[in-house]
N, C-alpha and C positions, 0 to 999 in steps of 0.2 A: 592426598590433600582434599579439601575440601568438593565435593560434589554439588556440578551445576543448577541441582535441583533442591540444593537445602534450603530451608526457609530463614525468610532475614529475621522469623523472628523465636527464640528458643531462652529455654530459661539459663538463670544463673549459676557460674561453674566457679570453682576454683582450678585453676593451674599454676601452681609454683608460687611466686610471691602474690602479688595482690588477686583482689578479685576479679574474674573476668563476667561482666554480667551482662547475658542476653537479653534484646526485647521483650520477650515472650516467650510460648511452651513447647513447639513440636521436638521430638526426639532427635537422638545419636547428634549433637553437633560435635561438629569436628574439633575436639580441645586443641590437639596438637597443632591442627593450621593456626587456630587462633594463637595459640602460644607463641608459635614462629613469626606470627604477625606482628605485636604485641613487640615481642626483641627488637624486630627489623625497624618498626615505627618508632622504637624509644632514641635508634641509635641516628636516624634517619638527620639531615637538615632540610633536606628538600621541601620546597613550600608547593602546591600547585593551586589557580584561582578556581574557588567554588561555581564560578562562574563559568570557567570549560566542563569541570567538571558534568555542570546538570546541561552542557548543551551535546555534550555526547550521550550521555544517556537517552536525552531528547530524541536524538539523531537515530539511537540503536547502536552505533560503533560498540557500546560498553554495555554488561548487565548488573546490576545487582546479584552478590551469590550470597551474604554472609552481612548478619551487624552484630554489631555486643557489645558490651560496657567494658571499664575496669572501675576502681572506687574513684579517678579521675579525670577517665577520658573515654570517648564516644567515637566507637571506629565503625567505618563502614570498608567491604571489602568487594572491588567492583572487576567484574572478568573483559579484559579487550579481547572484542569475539572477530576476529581478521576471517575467519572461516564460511561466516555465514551472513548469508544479504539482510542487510540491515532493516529493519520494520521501525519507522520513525513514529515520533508522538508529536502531533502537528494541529493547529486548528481551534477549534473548541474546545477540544480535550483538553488539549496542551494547559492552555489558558483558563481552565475551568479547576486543574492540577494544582496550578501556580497559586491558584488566589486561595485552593483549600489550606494546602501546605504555609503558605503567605501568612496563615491566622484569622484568614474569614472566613465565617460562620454558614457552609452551606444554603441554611434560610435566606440569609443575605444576599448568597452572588444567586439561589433560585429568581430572588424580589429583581436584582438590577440588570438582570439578562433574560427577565420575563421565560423563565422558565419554570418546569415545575423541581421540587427538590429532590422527587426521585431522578430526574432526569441529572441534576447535577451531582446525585449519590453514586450513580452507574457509572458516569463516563469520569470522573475522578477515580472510580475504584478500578477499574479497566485500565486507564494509565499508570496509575500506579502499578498496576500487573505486568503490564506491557515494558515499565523497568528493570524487574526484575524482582520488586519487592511484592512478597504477602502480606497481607492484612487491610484493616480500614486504614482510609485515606487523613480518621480523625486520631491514628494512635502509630501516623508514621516515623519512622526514625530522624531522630531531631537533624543527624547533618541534611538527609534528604530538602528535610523544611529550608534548612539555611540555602540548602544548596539553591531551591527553586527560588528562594528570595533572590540571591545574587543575581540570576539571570537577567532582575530590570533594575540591580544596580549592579555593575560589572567589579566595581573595586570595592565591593562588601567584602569580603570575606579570602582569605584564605587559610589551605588547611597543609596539616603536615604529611608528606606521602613518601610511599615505601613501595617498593616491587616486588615479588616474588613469585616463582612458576610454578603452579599448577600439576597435579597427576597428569593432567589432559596436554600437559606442554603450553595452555593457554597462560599468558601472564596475569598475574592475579597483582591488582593495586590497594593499598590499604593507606585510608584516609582517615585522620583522626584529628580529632579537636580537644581541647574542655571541655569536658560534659557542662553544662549551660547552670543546669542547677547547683552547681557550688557556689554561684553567689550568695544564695538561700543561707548558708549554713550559719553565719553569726546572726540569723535573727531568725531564726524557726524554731520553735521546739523539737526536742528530738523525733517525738512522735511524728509532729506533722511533717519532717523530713526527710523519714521513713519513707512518708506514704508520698510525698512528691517524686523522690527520685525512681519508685517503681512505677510511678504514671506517666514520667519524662521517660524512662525507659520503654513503655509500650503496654503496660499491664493495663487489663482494664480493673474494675472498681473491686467485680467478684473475685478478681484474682490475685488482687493486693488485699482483699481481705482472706482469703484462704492462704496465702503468705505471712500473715500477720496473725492467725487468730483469731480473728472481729468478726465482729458483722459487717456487711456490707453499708448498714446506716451509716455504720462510725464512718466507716474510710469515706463517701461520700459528704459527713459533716466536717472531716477533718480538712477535705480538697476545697469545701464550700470557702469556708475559713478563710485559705491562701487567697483563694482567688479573690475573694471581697477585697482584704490588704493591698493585693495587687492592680488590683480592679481591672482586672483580666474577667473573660464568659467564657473560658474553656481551656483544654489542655494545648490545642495548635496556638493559642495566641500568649497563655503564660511560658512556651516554649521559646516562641520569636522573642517575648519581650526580655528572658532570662539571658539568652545571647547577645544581647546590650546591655550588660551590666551600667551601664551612665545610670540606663534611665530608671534605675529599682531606687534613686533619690528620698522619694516620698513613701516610700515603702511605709504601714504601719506597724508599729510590735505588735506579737501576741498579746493576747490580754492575760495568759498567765507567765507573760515573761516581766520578770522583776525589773524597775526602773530604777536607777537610782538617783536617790533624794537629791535634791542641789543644797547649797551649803546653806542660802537662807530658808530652805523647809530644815533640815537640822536643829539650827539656831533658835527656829521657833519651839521646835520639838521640845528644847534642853532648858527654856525658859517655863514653858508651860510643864514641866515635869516638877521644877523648881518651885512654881505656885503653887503647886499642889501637895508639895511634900510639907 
């Protein structure tokens, strides 16, 4: 099964029917755990609140071993470690974790906690470690984010969960949601939908451009785009807002997405065709 030191974040696989798509790049992920995970979770009803979820992790009871996509859903797979004394995430860290993941802007919690921003780069990226998950704090995995939001609303969110054991005999739990950015899909271009869901995935810009072919301008003008429509300033905060689907209401179209006419632009169309024949 999967090994306690894989990284949460690895690229895109296929196993069997749909796709299974990692965060990010490092090597050997484990197909088969994910596949077995993937079965257990489809057949699963169990619900558990996001909300114990990130206060165990908080705690240390549980780590991060494993995350990945499919073309519908966003699992995370988290190890209960009974064996080993727990190291909590407590304090400033804690709370400096919550409000990156939460969808604010580093600069911002540096400005209202009088700090400086490297000071809030470190001790967010350290907690984040301290979970169980690698990478920045700015490209973590969306249920992570949910998960820290629940903490200061308790009946935000739940998710659907599955159990399975581990090579190591440790129980291995596998939490999965919607992936957040399927609301996107009836009004994105293809393109820019492309480039969204491997930046809600964890990709950064150079690596959804070497995924895609482009240059890194593009993919950077293509993300600009969304985020104007949405009027979101980054990837942590178009992530929170996409898991409330209510509030994408105001959402604007693409500009190269076709509108169509209303009956009195027609009518005028078919007159003025009329005078002029």
């Amino acid at each position: 099964m999967i090994s306690p030191n894989a990284s949460v974040f690895a690229r895109s696989n296929r196993v069997g029917g749909p796709a299974l798509r990692a965060a990010a790049a490092p090597p050997n992920p484990n197909l088969a755990m994910r596949a077995a995970a993937t079965a257990l979770d489809a057949a699963s009803t169990r619900e558990l609140s996001l909300s114990l979820i990130w206060r165990e992790l908080a705690r240390g009871v549980s780590r991060v071993v494993d995350g990945f996509f499919s073309d519908s859903r966003c699992y995370l797979v988290l190890a209960l470690d009974t064996n080993r004394v727990p190291t909590p995430i407590e304090g400033r860290r804690l709370e400096i974790l919550e409000a990156v993941l939460g969808g604010l802007r580093q600069k911002n919690i540096a400005m209202d906690r009088k700090l400086a921003p490297s000071t809030v780069a470190l001790n967010s990226r350290l907690a984040l470690e301290g979970l169980g998950a690698v990478g920045k704090p700015s490209r973590a995995h969306p249920l992570l984010m949910l998960a820290a939001r629940a903490a200061g609303e308790p009946s935000l969110a739940l998710a659907r969960c599955a159990s399975l054991v581990g090579a190591d005999a440790r129980e291995l739990r596998v939490i999965s949601r919607p992936r957040p950015d399927l609301t996107l899909e009836p009004v994105l271009p293809a393109a820019e939908m492309a480039v969204i869901r491997s930046l809600v995935e964890g990709l950064s810009y150079q690596e959804i451009a070497r995924e895609r072919g482009t240059s890194t301008r593009t993919v950077a003008n293509q993300i600009s785009a969304v985020f104007r429509r949405l009027h979101v300033s980054g990837r942590n905060e178009l992530v929170q807002r996409l898991f409330f689907a209510d509030s994408l209401g105001t959402i604007e179209p693409a500009r190269d997405t076709p509108v169509p006419p209303s009956a009195r632009q027609v009518v005028a169309a078919a007159d003025s065709a009329r005078c002029s024949a």
